[in-house]
C-alpha positions as CSV (number, residue, x, y, z in Angstrom):
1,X,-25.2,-91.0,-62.5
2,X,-21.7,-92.4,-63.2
3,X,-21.5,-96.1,-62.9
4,X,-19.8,-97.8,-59.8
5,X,-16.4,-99.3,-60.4
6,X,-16.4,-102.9,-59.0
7,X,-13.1,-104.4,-58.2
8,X,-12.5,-107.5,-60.0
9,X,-11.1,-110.4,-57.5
10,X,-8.0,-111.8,-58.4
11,X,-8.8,-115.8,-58.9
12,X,-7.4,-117.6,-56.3
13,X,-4.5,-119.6,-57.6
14,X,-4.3,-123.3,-56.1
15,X,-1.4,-123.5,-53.4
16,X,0.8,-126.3,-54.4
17,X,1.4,-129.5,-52.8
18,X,4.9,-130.4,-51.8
19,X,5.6,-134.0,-51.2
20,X,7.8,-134.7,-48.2
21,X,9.7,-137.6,-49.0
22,X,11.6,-139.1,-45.9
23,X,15.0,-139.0,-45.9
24,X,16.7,-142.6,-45.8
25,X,18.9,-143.0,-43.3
26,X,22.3,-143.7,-44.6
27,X,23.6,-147.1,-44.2
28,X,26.6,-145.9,-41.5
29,X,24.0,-144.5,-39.0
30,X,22.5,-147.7,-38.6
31,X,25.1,-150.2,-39.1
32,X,28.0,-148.9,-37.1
33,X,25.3,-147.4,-33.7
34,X,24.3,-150.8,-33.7
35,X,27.7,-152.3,-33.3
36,X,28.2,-149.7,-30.3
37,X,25.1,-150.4,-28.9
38,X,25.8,-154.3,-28.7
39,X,29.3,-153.3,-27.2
40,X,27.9,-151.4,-24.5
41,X,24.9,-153.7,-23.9
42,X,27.7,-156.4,-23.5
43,X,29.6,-154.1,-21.5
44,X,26.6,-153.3,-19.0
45,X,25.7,-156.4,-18.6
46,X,29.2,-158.5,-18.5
47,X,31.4,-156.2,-17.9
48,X,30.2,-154.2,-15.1
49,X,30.6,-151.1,-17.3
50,X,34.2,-151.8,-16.5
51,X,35.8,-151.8,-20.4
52,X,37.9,-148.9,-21.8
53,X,35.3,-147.9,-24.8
54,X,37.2,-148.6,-28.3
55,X,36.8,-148.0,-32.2
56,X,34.7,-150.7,-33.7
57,X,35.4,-151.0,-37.5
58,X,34.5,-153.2,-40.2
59,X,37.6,-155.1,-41.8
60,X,37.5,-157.7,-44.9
61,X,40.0,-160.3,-43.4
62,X,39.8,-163.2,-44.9
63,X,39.3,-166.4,-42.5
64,X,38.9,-164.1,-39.5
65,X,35.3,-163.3,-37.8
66,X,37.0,-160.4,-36.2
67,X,39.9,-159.3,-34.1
68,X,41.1,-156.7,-30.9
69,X,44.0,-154.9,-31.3
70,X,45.0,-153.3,-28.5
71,X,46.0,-149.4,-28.6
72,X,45.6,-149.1,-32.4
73,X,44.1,-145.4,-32.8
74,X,45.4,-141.8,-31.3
75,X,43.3,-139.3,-31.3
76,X,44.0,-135.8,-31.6
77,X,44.6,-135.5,-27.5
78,X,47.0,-138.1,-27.7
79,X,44.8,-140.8,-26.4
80,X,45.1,-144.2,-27.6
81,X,42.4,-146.6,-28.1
82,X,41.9,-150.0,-28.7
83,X,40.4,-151.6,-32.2
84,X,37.5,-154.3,-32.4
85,X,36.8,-154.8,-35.8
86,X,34.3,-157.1,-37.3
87,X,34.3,-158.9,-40.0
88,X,30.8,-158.3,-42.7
89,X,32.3,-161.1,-45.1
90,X,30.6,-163.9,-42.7
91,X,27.9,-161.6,-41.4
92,X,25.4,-162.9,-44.5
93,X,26.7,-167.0,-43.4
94,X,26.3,-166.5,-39.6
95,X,23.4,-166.3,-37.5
96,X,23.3,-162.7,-35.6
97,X,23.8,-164.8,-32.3
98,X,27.2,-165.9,-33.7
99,X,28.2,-162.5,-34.8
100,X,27.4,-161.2,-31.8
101,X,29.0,-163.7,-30.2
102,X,32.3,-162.2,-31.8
103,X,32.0,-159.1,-30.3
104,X,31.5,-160.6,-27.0
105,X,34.6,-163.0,-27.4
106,X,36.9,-159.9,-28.6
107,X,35.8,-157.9,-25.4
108,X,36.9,-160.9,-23.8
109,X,40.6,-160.4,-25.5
110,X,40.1,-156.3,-24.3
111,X,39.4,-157.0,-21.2
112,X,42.1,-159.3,-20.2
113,X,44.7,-156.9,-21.9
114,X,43.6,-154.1,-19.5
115,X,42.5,-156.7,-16.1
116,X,44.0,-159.4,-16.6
117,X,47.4,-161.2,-17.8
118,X,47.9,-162.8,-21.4
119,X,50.0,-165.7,-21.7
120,X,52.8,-165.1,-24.5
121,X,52.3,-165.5,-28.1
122,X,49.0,-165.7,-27.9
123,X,48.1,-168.7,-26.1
124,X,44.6,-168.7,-24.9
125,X,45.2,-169.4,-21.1
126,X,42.8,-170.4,-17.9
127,X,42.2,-167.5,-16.8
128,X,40.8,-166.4,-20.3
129,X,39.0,-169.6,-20.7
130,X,37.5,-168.9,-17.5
131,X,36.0,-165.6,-18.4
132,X,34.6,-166.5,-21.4
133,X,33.0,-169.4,-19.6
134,X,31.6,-166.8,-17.2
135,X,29.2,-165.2,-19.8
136,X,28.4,-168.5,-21.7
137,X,30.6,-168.7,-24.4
138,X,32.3,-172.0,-24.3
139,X,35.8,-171.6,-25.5
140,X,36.7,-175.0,-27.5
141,X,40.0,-175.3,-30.1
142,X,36.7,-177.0,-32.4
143,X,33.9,-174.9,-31.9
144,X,32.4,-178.0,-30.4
145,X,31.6,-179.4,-27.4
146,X,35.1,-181.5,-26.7
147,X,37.4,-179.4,-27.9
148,X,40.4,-178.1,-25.9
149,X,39.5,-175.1,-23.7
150,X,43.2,-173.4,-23.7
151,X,45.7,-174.0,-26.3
152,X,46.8,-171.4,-29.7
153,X,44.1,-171.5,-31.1
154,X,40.7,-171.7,-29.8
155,X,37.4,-169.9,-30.5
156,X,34.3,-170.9,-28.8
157,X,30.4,-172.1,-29.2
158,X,27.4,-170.5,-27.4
159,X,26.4,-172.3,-24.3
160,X,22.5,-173.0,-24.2
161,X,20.4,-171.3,-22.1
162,X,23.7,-169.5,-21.0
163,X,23.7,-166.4,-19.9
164,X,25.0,-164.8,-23.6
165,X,22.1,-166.7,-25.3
166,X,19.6,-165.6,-22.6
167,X,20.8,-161.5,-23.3
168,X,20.3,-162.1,-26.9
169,X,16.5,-161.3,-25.9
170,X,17.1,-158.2,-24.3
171,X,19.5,-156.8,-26.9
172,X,18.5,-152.5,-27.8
173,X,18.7,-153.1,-31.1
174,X,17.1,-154.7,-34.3
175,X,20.3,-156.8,-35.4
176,X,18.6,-156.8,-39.2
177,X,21.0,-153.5,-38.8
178,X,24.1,-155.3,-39.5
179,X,24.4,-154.8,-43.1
180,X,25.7,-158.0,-45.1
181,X,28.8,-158.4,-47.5
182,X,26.4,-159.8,-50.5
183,X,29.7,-161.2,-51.8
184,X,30.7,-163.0,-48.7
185,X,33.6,-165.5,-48.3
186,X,33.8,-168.4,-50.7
187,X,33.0,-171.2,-48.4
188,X,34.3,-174.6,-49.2
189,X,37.2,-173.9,-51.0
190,X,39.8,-176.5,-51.1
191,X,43.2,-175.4,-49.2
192,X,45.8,-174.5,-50.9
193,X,49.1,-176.0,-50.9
194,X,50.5,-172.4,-50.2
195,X,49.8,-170.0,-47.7
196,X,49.6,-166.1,-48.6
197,X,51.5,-164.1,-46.2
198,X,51.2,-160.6,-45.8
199,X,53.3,-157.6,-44.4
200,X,51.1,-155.6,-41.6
201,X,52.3,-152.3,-42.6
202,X,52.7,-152.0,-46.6
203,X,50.3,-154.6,-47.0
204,X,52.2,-156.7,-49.2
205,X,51.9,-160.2,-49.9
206,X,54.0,-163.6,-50.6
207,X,52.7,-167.1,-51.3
208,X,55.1,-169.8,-50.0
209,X,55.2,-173.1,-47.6
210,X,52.8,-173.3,-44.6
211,X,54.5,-172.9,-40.6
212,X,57.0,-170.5,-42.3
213,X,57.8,-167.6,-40.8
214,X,58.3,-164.8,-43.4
215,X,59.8,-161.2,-42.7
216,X,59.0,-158.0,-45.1
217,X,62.9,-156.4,-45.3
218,X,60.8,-153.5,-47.0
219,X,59.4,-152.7,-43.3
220,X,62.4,-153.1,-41.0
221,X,62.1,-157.5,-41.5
222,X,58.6,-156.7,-39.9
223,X,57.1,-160.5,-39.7
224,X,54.5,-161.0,-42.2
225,X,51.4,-162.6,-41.1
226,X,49.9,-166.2,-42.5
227,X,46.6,-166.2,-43.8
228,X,44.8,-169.7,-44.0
229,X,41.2,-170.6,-44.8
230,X,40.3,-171.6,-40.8
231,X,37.6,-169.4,-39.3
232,X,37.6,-168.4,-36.0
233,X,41.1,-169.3,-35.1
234,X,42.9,-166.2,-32.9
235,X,46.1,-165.2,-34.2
236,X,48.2,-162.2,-33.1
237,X,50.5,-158.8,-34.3
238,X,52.6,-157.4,-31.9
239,X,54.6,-154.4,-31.2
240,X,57.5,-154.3,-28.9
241,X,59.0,-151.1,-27.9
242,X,63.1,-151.4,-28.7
243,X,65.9,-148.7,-28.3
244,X,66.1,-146.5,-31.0
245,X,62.7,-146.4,-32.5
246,X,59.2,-148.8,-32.6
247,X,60.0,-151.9,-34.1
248,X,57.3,-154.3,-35.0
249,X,56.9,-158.0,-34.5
250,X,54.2,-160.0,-36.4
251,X,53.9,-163.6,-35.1
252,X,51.9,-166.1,-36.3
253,X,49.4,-166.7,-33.0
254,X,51.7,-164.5,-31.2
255,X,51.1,-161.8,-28.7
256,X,52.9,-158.9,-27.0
257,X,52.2,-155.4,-25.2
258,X,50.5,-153.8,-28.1
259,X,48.6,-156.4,-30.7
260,X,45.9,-158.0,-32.4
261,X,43.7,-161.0,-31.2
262,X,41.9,-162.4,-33.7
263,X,38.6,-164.9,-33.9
């Protein structure tokens, strides 16, 4: 009787393990959704949900927190928006209540550029003084208690138990998100005898004499702006529409139509 073939089992071969390793999320997806949530957090809940929206970049300017510059991107449709940009140079020497508190103060400039009336070459009026008082920021030319409420140049200190310090607790978002500058500004540095002036649109630069007011004949005598080693201290660009073409003005603490607000 011929023998029975038995079929010989293949031997099962172990399935191999893949390890999922999570993908990091990249630095932009958390620093810059953060920014927008604070801005419409602040806009909710100051604002009445009133402001225009705006591009919120991060700009190394050196003795500036941050600035607003009013209509400074067009999109593809044509539409202009405004620019709030902050400053991640002081983010690693400031609490997150005082960069916060930057953001707010800039709105502050958006919104009375689209509501309200700014006073000429950038002088920080009443009625500006009044709003920031509004949300508890405490506008003083120190960053003091004392200091002048209107004047050039004023930035401000956070009122306690104000109603910005009391919305720091509610905030939608871990502010550890903010990503640091490790390099940061120098603090301390002893001022200079000159200041460094430089041209808004080619971005160049010329050392010479403070409370001078320098033009760039490269860029149409486009008025250079001074740079000093104050922080928070508003200063301005401008652009004024002029027959024949857009011709720019940059005043030192200036302001016109279209320009810059700086903290």
């Amino acid at each position: 009787m011929p023998k029975r073939r038995v079929a010989k089992r293949a031997a099962k071969v172990p399935k191999k393990v893949v390890a999922t390793v999570a993908t990091p999320v990249a630095p932009t997806e958390r620093a810059y959704p953060a920014l927008q949530a604070a801005y419409d957090f602040f806009n909710q809940r100051f604002f009445g949900g009133r402001m225009p929206g705006c591009m919120i970049t991060m700009q190394r300017r050196r003795g500036a927190n941050g600035y607003f510059s009013f209509e400074r991107f067009k999109g593809g449709d044509g539409v202009l928006w405004d620019e709030i940009a902050m400053n991640p140079m002081h983010f690693r020497i400031r609490s997150h209540a005082a960069v916060l508190s930057t953001l707010a103060h800039e709105m502050k400039h958006q919104q009375q550029y689209h509501q309200g009336k700014p006073s000429r070459r950038g002088y920080h009026n009443r009625e500006w003084a009044d709003s920031m008082e509004e949300i508890g920021l405490i506008p003083s030319t120190t960053g003091q208690p004392g200091g002048r409420r209107t004047g050039q140049r004023v930035t401000h200190y956070i009122q306690s138990g104000g109603p910005f310090e009391r919305a720091l607790a509610e905030l939608p978002f871990d502010p550890d998100t903010l990503y640091q500058d490790v390099c940061g500004e120098k603090e301390g540095k002893p001022r200079q005898n000159k200041t460094k002036y430089t041209c808004p649109d080619c971005a160049g630069n010329v050392w010479g004499k403070p409370n001078y007011r320098v033009a760039c004949v490269e860029c149409g005598h486009c008025e250079m702006i001074a740079e000093d080693d104050d922080s928070e201290l508003d200063r301005t660009i401008e652009t004024d529409a002029k027959a024949g073409g857009l011709k720019k003005f940059c005043y030192i603490g200036g302001r016109n139509r279209r320009g810059q607000e700086f903290c």
